[in-house]
Structure formats: C-alpha cells, structure tokens
RODO-2510 file (C-alpha; in nm, 4 decimals, decimal comma):
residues 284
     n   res          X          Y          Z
     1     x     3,4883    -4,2276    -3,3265
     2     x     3,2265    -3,9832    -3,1666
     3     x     2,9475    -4,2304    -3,0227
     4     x     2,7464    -3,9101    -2,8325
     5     x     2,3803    -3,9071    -2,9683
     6     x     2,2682    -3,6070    -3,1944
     7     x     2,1334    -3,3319    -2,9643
     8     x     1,7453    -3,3019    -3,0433
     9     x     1,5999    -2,9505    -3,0732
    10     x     1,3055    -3,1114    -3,2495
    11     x     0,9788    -3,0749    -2,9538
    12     x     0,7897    -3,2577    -3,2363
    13     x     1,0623    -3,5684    -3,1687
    14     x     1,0740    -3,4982    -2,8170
    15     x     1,0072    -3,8806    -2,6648
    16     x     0,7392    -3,8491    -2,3466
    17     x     0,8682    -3,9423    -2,0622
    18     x     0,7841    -4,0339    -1,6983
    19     x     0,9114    -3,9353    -1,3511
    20     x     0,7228    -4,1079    -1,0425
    21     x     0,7072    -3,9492    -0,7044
    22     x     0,5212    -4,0560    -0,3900
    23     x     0,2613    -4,2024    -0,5956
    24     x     0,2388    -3,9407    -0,8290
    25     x     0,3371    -3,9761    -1,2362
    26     x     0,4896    -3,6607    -1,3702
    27     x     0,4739    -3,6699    -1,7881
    28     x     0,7187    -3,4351    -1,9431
    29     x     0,9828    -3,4172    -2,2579
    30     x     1,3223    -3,2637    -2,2732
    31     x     1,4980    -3,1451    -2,5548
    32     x     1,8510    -2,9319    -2,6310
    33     x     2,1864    -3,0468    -2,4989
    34     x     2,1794    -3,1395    -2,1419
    35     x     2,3954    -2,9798    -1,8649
    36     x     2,4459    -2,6909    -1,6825
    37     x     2,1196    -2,5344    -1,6052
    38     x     1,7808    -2,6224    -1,7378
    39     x     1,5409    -2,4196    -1,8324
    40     x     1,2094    -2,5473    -1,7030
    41     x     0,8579    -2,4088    -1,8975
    42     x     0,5172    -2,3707    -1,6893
    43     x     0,2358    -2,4028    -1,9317
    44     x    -0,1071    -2,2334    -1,9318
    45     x    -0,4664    -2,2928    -1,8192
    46     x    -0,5764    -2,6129    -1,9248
    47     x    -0,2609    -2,6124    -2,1346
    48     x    -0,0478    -3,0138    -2,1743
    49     x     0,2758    -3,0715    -2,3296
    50     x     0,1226    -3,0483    -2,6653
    51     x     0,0038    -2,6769    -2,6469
    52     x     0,3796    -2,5591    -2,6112
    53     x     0,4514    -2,3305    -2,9370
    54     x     0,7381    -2,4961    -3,0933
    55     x     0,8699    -2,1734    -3,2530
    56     x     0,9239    -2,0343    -2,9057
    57     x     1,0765    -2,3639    -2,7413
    58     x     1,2788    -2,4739    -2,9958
    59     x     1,5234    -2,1915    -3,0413
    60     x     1,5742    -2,1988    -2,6897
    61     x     1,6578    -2,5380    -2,6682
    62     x     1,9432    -2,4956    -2,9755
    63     x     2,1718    -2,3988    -2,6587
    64     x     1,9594    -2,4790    -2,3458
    65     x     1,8509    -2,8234    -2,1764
    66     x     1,4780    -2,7770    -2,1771
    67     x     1,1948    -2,9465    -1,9820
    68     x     0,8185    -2,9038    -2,0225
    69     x     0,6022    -3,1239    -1,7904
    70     x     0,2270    -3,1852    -1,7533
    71     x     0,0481    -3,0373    -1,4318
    72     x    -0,0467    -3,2764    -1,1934
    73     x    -0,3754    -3,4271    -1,3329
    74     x    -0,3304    -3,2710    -1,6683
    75     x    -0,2025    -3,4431    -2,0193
    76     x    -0,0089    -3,7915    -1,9057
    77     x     0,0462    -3,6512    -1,5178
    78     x    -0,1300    -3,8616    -1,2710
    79     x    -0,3296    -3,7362    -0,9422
    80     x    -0,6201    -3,4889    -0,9208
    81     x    -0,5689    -3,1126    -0,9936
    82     x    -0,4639    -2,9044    -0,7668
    83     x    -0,7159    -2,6394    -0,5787
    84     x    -0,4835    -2,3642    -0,5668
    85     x    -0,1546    -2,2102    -0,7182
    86     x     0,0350    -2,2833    -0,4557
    87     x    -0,0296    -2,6473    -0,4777
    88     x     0,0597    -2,6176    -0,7963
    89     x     0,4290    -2,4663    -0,7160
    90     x     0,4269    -2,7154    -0,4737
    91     x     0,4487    -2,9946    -0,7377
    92     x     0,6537    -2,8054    -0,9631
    93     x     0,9416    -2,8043    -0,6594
    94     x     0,8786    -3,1684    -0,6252
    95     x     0,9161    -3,2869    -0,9789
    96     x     1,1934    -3,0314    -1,0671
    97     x     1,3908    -3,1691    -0,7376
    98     x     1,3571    -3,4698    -0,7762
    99     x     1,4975    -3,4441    -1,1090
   100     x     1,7918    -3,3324    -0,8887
   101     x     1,7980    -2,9976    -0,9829
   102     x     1,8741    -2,7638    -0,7158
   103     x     1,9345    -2,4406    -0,9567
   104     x     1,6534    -2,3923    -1,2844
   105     x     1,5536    -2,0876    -1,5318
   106     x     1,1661    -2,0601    -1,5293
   107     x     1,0290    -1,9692    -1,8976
   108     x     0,6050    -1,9233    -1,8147
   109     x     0,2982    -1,8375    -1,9971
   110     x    -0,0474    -1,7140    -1,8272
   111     x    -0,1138    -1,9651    -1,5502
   112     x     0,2466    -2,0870    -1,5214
   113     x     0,3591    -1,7540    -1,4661
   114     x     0,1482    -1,7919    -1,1798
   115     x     0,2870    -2,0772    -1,0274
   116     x     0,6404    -1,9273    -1,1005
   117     x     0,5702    -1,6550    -0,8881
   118     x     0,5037    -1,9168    -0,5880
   119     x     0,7575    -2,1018    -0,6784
   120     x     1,0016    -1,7911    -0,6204
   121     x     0,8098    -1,7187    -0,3102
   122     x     0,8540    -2,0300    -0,1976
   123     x     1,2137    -2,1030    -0,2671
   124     x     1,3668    -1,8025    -0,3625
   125     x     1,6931    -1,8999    -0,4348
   126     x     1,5775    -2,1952    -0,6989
   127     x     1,5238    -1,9943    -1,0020
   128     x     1,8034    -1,8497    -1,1325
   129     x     1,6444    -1,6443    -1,4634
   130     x     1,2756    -1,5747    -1,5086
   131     x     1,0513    -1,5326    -1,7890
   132     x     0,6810    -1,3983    -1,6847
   133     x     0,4382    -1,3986    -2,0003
   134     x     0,0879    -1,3064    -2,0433
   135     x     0,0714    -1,2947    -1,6553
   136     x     0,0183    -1,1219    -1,3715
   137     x     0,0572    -1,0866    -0,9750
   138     x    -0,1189    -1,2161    -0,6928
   139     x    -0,4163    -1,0002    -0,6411
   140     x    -0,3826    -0,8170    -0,9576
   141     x    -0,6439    -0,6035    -1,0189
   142     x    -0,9518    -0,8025    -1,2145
   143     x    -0,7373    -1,1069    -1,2307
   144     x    -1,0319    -1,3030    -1,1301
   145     x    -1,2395    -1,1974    -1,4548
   146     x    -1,0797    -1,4724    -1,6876
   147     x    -1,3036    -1,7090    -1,5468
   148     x    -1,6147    -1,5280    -1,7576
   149     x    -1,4039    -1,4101    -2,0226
   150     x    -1,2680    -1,7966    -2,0732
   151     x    -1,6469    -1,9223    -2,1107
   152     x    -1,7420    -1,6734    -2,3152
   153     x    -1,4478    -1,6994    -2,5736
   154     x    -1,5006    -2,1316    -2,5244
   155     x    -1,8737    -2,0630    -2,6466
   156     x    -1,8122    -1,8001    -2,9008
   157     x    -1,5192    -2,0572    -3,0717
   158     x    -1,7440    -2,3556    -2,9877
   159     x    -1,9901    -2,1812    -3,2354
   160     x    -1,8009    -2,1143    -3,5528
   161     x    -1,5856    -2,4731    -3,4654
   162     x    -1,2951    -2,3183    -3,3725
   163     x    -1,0145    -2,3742    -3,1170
   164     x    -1,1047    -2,1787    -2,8399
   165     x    -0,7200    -2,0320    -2,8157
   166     x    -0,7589    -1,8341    -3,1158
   167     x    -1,0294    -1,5982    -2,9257
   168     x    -0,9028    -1,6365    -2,6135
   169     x    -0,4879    -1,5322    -2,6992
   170     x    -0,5945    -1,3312    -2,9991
   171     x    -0,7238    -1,0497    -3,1379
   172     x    -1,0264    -1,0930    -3,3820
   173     x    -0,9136    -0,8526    -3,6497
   174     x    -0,7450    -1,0252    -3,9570
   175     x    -0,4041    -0,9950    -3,8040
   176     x    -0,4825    -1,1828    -3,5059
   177     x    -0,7357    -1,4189    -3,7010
   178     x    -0,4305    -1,6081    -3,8890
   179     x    -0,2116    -1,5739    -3,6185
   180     x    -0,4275    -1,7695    -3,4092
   181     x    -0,4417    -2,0218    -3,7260
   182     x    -0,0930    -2,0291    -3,7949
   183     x    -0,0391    -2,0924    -3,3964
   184     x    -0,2840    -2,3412    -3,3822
   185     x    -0,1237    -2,5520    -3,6702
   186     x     0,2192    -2,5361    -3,5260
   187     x     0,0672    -2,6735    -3,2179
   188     x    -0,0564    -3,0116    -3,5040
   189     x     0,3277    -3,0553    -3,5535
   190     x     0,3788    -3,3287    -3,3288
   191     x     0,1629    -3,5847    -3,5059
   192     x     0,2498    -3,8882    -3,2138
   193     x     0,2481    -4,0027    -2,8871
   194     x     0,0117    -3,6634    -2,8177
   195     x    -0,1470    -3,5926    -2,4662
   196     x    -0,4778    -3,5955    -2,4054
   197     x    -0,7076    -3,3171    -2,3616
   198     x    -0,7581    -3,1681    -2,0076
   199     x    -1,0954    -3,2873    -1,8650
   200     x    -1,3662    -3,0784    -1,8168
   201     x    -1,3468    -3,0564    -1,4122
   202     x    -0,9774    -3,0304    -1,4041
   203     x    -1,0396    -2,7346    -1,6130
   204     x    -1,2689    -2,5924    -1,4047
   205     x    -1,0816    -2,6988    -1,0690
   206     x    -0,7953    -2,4819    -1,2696
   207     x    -0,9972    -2,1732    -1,3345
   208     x    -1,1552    -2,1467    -0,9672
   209     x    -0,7542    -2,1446    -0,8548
   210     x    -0,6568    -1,8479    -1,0541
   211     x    -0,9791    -1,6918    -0,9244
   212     x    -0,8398    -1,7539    -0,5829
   213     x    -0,4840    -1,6334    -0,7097
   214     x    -0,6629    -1,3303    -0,8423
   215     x    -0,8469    -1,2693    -0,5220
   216     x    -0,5274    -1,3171    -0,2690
   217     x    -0,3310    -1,0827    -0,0672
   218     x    -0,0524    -0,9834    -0,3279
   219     x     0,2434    -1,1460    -0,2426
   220     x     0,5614    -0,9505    -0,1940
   221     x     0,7502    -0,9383    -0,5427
   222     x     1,0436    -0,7089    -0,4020
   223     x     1,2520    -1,0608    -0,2761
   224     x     1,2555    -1,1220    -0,6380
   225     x     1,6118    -1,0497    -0,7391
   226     x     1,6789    -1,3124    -1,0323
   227     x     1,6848    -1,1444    -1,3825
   228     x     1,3682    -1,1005    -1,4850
   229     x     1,1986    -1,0931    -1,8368
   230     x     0,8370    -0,9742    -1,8829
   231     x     0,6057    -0,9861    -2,1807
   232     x     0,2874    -0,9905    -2,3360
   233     x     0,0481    -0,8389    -2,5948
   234     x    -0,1092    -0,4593    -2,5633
   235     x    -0,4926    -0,5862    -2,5510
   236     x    -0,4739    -0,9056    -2,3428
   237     x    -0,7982    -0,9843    -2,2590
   238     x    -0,7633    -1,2817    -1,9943
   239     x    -0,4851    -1,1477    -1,7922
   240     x    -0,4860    -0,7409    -1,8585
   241     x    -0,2338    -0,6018    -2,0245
   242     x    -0,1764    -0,3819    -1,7293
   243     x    -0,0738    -0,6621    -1,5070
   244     x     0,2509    -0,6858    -1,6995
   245     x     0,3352    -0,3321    -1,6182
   246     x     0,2183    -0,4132    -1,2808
   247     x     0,4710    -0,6790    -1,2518
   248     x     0,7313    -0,4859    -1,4012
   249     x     0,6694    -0,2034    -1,1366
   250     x     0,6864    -0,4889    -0,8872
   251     x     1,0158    -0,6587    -0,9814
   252     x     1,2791    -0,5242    -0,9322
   253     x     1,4842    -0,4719    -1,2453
   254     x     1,2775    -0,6372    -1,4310
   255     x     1,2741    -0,6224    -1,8051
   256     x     0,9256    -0,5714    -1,9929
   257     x     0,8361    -0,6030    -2,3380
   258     x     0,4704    -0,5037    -2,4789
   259     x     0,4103    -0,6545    -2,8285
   260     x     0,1351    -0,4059    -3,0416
   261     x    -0,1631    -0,5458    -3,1833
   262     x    -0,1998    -0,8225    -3,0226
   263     x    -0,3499    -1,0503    -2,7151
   264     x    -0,2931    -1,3088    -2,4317
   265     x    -0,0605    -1,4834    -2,7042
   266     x     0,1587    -1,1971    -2,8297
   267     x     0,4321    -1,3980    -2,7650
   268     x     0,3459    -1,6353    -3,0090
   269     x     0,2057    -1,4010    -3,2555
   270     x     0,5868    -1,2437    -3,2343
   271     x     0,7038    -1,5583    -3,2006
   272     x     1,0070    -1,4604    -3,4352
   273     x     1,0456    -1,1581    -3,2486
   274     x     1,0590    -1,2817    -2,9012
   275     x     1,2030    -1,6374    -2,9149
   276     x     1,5273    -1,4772    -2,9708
   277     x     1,4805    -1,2065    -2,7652
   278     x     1,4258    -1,4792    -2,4437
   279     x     1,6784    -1,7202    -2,5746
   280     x     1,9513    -1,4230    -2,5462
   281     x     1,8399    -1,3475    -2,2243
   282     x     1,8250    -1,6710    -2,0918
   283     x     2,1783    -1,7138    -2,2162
   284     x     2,3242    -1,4274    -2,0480
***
C-alpha cells in the first residue's frame, strides 16, 4: 500500500510555515516533491508570499522542491527590515542554511534579483542555477530612479483605485492594461491564511536600500560561473530594460531573454512563455 502523501504543486494550498533563528521568525511555503536541490524564489519590493505569480511557480514546482519565504520584517517574517541588500542576502544565507541546505537554485524578480547577486557574492559556491528577472547590477546606471518612478506609479494607481503593480510592471496600453488585471487576479487565488501587507516604513526602509544598491560600486559579476538565466520586458520602467543586457554582458554565459511589449512584469505577462522556458532550464 503506498502511504507517501500526494505531492502539492498547488501555491494556493501551500500551508505557511515557520522557521525560527536567533530570535528571528522566517514565514515561507514549499511546494513540489522534495529532494535533491531546491529551488529557492527572492520576491520583489515590498513583495510577501502572496505576490508570487502562481503561473510561474507552479510549473516549476511539478518537478522541483520549491521555497518562497517572506523578507525579514515583511508578510509573517519577524524583525525590522533590513537597511541594505546585503543585509538582506545576509538573511537569505541564514534561513536557507539553516534549512540545511548547503547547495540551492535562485529563481528572482526585481529586488530579489538583487539580493541574489549578494548572495553569489557572498557565497559563491551556494547557488547552483540562477534566474535574474526584471533586475539589474550593482551600480547600474539610473538604478536609483525607481524610488520616484515607484511613488509616482503608487499615486497615479491610488487615483483610479487600482493596484499599484499594474502601472508599475506594466505597460498602460490595452495589452498591458489586462495583463496587469489578469496578474493581479491570479495573485486573489489563494483565498486563506494570506500575509499581510508590507507596512508603510518597511517599504520605504526597502526603497532607500535599492537606492543604495543602485548607487554602489558595481560588484564584480565575472566570479559568477553558475548557469545563468536572464529576463525581462523591453520597456521596464523601474529597473531599465538595459540593465538586463547589462547583466548579460556581465555574466558570463549568461542566457538573456527580452519579452516585446511589455514592462517590469514581462515575465508574468509571458507567463506561458517563460514558466517553461525557466522550468527547462532549471532542470538541466
């Protein structure tokens, strides 16, 4: 008789769960069949477990053990946000080691692919496979604009009661206008045990470390010699479009994918594109 619990690929059905180190709480969900490798996903600015797209995290898990977590201070994490990126790899390292995970594949979007990148830096041989989305490098030229460009796109959605990520990932032509919808609607799936919103000076505390990110001496992306995956939209407005290019210049190897007519989220605007395109090469 086969007594081994159903695999669940469902992040709707994901149960939240808690890991406590020195002190701190770290929130997160898995999902897919466990062993081997995990692939470990970095979320955004602001971003909790909830604002993971489950078109894009769900086929990965059909064949991958995946983890999503809440930033320190963010969603059901305890402790006070970090100040700076590399804080924030900092307590990535801890919560994925502690785990007891000495070997991970990274999977980011915007401000996670930030912290990947000093993760790497930091422990270069932890990360086996990377995925870099809707991000850029250290220093990366006008990286430190997304601070105005977030508040204005906050204000602008505030106005016509909208989510603010349908500006700010986006385009505001028709295409981009229901993809924003339809991505904000997947996001509703999960109907219980939701996180709660990220605070208002978390948010900020978040946004004046990318500006410092943005502002840094760039940090020496030539050690990176993991498989790497890049991607984004052609008219990303938060993190330029050129950054990705930047990156892919920058890494070594490095595999770069440019989705047309479309913004900071053109990975979830392709999301049937792209999720198999990363779930292939994170199976490699």
């Amino acid at each position: 008789m086969n007594t081994e619990e159903p695999v669940n690929t469902s992040y709707a059905k994901a149960p939240n769960q808690t890991l406590t180190i020195g002190g701190t709480s770290f929130a997160y969900r898995e999902l897919g069949p466990r062993g081997g490798v995990p692939v470990v996903f970095l979320v955004h600015l602001a971003g909790t477990l909830d604002n993971w797209d489950p078109r894009i995290i769900e086929p990965i898990a059909r064949n991958r053990h995946v983890i999503a977590f809440d930033n320190v201070g963010v969603g059901g994490s305890s402790g006070a946000v970090p100040r700076t990126i590399e804080e924030a790899a900092d307590d990535a390292y801890r919560f994925v080691t502690a785990l007891g995970f000495t070997t991970i594949d990274v999977f980011s979007f915007s401000m996670g692919g930030m912290i990947a990148q000093d993760l790497v830096v930091k422990h270069p041989g932890l990360v086996r496979k990377l995925v870099l989305t809707g991000t850029g490098p250290r220093g990366g030229k006008d990286m430190d604009k997304v601070v105005g460009v977030t508040y204005y796109d906050t204000l602008r959605a505030a106005l016509t009661r909208s989510d603010p990520k349908e500006f700010l990932f986006f385009n505001r032509d028709a295409v981009g206008k229901r993809a924003g919808k339809e991505f904000i609607a997947r996001l509703r799936e999960r109907t219980v045990d939701r996180d709660a919103p990220m605070h208002l000076k978390g948010f900020q505390t978040q946004l004046r470390a990318i500006q410092r990110f943005g502002r840094s001496a760039p940090s020496d992306l030539s050690v990176f010699t993991m498989p790497t995956l890049i991607a984004n939209g052609d008219n990303d407005r938060m993190v330029p479009s050129v950054l990705s290019h930047d990156l892919h210049r920058r890494i070594p190897g490095s595999e770069l994918i440019i989705y047309p007519n479309s913004g900071h989220g053109g990975i979830f605007q392709y999301h049937a594109d792209f999720a198999p395109v990363a779930a292939e090469f994170l199976g490699r």
